[in-house]
N, C-alpha and C positions, 0 to 999 in steps of 0.2 A: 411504404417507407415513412416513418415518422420525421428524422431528421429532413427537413430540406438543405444539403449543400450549399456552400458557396462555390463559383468556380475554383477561387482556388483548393478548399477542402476536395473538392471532386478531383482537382488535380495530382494531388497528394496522396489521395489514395488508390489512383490509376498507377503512378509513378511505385507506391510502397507496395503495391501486389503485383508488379514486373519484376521488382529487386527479390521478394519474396518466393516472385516461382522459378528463381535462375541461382538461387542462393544454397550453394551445399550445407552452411550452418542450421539452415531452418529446418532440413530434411531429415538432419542428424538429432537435432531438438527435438521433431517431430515425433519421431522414433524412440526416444528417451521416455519423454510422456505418454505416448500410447501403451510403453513398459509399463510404467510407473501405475497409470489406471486399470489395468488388468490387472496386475498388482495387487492394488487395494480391492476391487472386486473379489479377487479371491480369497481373504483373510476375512473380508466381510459374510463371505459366504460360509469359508470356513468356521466362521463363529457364529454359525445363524443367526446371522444380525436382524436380520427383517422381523424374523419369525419370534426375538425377544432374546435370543442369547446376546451375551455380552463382550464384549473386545478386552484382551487384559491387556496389563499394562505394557511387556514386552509386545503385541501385539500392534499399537497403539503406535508405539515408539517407531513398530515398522513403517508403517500408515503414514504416521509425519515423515518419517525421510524420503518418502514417496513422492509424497503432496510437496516436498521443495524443491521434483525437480520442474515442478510450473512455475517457481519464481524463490529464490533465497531469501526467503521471510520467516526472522529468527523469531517472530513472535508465536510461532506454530512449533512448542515445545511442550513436555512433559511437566510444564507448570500450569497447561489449560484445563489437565484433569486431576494436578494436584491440588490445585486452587478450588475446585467447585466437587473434587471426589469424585471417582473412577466409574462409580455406579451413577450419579449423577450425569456425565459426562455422556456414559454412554446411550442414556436417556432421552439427552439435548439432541444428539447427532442422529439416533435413530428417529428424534420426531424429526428433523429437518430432512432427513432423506426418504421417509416412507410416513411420515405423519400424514392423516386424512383432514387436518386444518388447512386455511387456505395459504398458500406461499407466507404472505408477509406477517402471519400470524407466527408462522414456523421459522422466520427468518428470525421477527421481533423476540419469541422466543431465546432463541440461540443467542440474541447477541447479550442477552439479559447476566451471561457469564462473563465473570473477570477476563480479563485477556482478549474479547472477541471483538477486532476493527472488522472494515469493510472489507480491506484486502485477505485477512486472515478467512471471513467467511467465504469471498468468492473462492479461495482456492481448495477449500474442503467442495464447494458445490460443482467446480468446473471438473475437478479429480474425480469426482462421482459420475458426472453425467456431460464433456464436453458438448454435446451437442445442446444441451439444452441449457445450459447455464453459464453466463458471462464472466469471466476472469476481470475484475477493476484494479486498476491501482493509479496512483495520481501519475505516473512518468507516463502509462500509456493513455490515459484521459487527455494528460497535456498536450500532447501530440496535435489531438484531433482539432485545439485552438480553437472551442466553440465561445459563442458567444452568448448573453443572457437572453435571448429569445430564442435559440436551441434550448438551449438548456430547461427553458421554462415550458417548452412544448414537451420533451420528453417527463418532462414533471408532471404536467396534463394527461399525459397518455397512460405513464404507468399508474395513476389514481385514479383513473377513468376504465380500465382492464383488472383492476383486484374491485373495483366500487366500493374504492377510499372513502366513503361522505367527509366521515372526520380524518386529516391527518395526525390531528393532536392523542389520538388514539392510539400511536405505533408513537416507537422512537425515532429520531432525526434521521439514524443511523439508518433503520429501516424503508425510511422513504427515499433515502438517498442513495442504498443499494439500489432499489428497484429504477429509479430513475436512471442511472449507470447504465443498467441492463438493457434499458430500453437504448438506451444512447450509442450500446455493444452492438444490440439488434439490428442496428441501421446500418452500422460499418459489414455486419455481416450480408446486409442484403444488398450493401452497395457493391462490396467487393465480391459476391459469389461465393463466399467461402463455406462451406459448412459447421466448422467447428470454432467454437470459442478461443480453445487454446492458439487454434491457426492464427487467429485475430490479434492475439499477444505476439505471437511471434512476429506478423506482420509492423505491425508498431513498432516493437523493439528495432526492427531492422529498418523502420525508415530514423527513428531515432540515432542509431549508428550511421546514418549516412546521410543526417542533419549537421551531427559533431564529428564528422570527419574522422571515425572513429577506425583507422586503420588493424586494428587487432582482428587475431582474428578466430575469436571467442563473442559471445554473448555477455553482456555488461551486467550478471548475475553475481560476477564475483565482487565488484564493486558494490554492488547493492549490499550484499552480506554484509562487507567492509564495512559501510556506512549504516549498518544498525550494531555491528560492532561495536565500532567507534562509538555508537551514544553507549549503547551500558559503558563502555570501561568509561565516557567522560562521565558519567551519572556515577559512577562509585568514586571518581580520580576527580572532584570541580574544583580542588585548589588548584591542578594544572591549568584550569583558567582564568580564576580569579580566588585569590584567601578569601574567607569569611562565608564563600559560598556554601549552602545547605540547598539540599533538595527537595523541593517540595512535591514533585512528579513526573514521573519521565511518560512522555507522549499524553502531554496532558491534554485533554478533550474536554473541548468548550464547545459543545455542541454547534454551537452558530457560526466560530469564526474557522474551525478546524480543529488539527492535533498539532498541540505545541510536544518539539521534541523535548525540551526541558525544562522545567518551570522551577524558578530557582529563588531562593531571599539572599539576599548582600547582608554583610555586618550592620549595615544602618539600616535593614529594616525594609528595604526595598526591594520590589521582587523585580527579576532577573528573566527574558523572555529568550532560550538559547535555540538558535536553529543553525542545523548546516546547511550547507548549499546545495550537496546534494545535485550536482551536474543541472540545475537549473539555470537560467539565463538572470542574468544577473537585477535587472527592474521586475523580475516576479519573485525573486528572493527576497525583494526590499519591499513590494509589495506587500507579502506575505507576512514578514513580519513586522510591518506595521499593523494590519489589521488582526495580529495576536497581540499586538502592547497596547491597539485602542478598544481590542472588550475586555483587556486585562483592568483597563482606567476606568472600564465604564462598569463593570461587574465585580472587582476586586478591591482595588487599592491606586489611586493615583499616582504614588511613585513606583511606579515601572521605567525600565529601561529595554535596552535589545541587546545583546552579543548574534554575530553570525560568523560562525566558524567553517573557514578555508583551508585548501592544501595548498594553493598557490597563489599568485597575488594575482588581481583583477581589476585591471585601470578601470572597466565599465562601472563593477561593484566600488569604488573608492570612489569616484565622483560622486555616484550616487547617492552616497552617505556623509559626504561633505558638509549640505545644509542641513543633517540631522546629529550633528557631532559631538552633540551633549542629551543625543538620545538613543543612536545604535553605534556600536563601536564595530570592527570585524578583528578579527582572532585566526592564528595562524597554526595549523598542526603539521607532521611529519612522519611520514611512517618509514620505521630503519629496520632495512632486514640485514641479518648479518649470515653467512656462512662459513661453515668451518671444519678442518677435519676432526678435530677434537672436540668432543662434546663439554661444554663446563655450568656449571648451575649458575658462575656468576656476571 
C-alpha cells in the first residue's frame, strides 16, 4: 500500500465501505455502469476499433452517453471531436486504449486535445477498463482529506513505477493523473474492492452521509446542475456583474488549478468566478484565493473574486469579511415552474 493512513482516514474508510455494502443505491448504480461498459465494448468492437476501424459520430454520441453514467460531466460532449475532427479523435482514444507507448505518454498524448481535464480522461479510462484504471474528480479526492506528505509519496510512487526521470517532460495534467491513481490505488487496497467505479460510488456515499444528505438519489444531478450553471453564467455575466467579458471558462493555470471563470470588469480588471459547488466553506475561500494570488503573480495585479451561492452561509460570510474589497459572494436561484398549458412565454 502506498498511502499510509491516518487513524482517522482508516476510520473513514471502514465506516464508507459498511454504508457502501448495506446501501441499495450503490447496487442499483452498480448495475447502471457495468451496463453502460458492456455497452461501449460493444460499439467499440463493433467498429473495430482495436484493429484501426473508426467510431462515427452517431457512434461516439452513444459512447459519451454511456461514459456519463460514471459521473454527469457535461465536458464529455460531441465538441471533443468537433474541436480536434472525428478522424483525429478517433486516433487519440485508440492510442490511449491499445497504444504500445507507455501509459503517461498515452495519457500525455490524449490530454494534448481541447476539452481534455483530468476528470473527462479518467472516465473514458475507468468506462474502458474499471478494474484497472481510477475514476478522479476533486469532490471524491476531497473526501479522502490527505495531506502534503500523502500526497507527495504518491507523487514518488507514480514517477518511480512509469521511470519519470524528467517530470517537465509530460504535462502537469499528466503527472497529476497518475498521482491520483496511485492515490485511487490505495483506497482500493485498503477497502478490498476490486473495481475502480466501486471506489466512486463508495465516496459518493460517504460524502452523502457527511452532508446529511437525506435524498435518496446520488448527487449526479446536482453536479450536472453545477456545470450547467457555469455555461449559462459564461454566456448570461451581466446576471452578475454589467461590464463583465469572458475571458475563459475553466480556465487552467496549471499550478493553482481550474478557474471556473475568468472574467475582465469594465475597468479593466480581471474577475476570478467560482461556485461553491457543495464544498465546505474555508476550502471555497481557500480556493480562491489561491486562483486570484497566481492570477497577480502570472497575469495582472488587479484581480478580484466573486463566489457564487444558492443559499446564504454564516460560515462563507465571515470568512470573507476581512477580504471585502477582495472577494465579494453572489447569490443565484433556480425557478421551476409547472403547468398544464404549455406557453413559450
Amino acid at each position: 500500500m502506498t498511502i499510509i493512513w491516518s487513524p482517522e482516514q482508516e476510520e473513514n474508510l471502514k465506516l464508507w465501505k459498511k454504508n457502501y455494502q448495506s446501501d441499495e443505491r450503490a447496487k442499483q448504480w452498480e448495475i447502471s455502469e457495468d451496463e453502460a461498459h458492456d455497452n461501449i465494448k460493444k460499439i467499440l468492437q463493433d467498429s473495430n476499433f482495436e484493429q484501426g476501424g473508426n467510431v462515427s459520430s452517431e457512434g461516439f454520441d452513444q459512447i459519451f452517453r454511456f461514459i456519463k453514467k460514471f459521473s454527469s460531466n457535461q465536458a464529455i460532449s460531441n465538441l471533443l471531436y468537433r474541436n480536434v475532427g472525428l478522424e483525429n479523435f478517433n486516433v487519440q482514444l485508440r492510442n490511449l486504449y491499445y497504444g504500445t507507448s507507455p501509459l503517461p505518454k498515452r495519457i500525455n498524448d490524449f490530454f494534448g486535445m481541447k476539452g481534455i481535464g483530468i476528470q473527462t480522461l479518467s472516465q473514458f479510462l475507468v468506462a474502458f477498463d474499471p478494474d484497472q484504471y481510477a475514476f478522479v474528480s476533486t469532490s471524491t479526492k476531497d473526501m479522502l482529506n490527505l495531506d502534503a506528505s500523502q500526497e507527495e509519496m504518491a507523487r514518488k510512487e507514480a514517477l518511480e513505477r512509469y521511470g519519470i526521470q524528467n517530470d517537465e517532460e509530460y504535462l502537469d495534467r499528466t503527472i497529476d493523473y497518475l498521482t491520483d491513481a496511485i492515490i485511487f490505488e490505495s483506497v482500493k487496497e485498503a477497502t478490498g474492492l476490486t473495481k475502480y467505479n466501486e471506489i466512486n460510488v463508495l465516496l459518493w456515499l460517504g460524502k452523502l452521509v457527511q452532508e446529511d444528505d437525506s435524498e435518496d438519489v446520488f448527487p449526479f444531478g446536482s453536479v450536472s446542475l453545477e456545470n450547467d450553471l457555469r455555461d449559462y453564467l459564461a454566456t448570461n455575466l451581466s446576471s452578475i456583474e454589467k461590464g463583465l467579458t469572458l475571458i475563459e471558462k475553466e480556465y487552467d493555470t496549471k499550478e493553482a488549478g481550474r478557474i471556473d471563470l475568468l472574467c475582465k470588469d469594465k475597468n479593466g480588471a480581471l474577475v476570478v468566478i467560482e461556485l461553491k459547488k457543495g464544498r465546505k466553506s474555508d476550502e471555497v475561500v481557500g480556493q480562491i484565493l489561491r486562483y486570484i494570488g497566481w492570477v497577480m503573480n502570472n497575469q495582472n495585479p488587479k484581480v478580484r473574486g466573486i463566489i457564487i451561492v444558492n443559499e446564504p452561509d454564516e460560515k462563507l460570510e465571515f470568512a470573507v469579511v476581512p477580504l471585502k474589497n477582495l472577494i465579494e459572494i453572489k447569490y443565484y436561484k433556480v425557478k421551476f415552474e409547472i403547468s398544464s398549458n404549455y406557453s413559450i412565454n
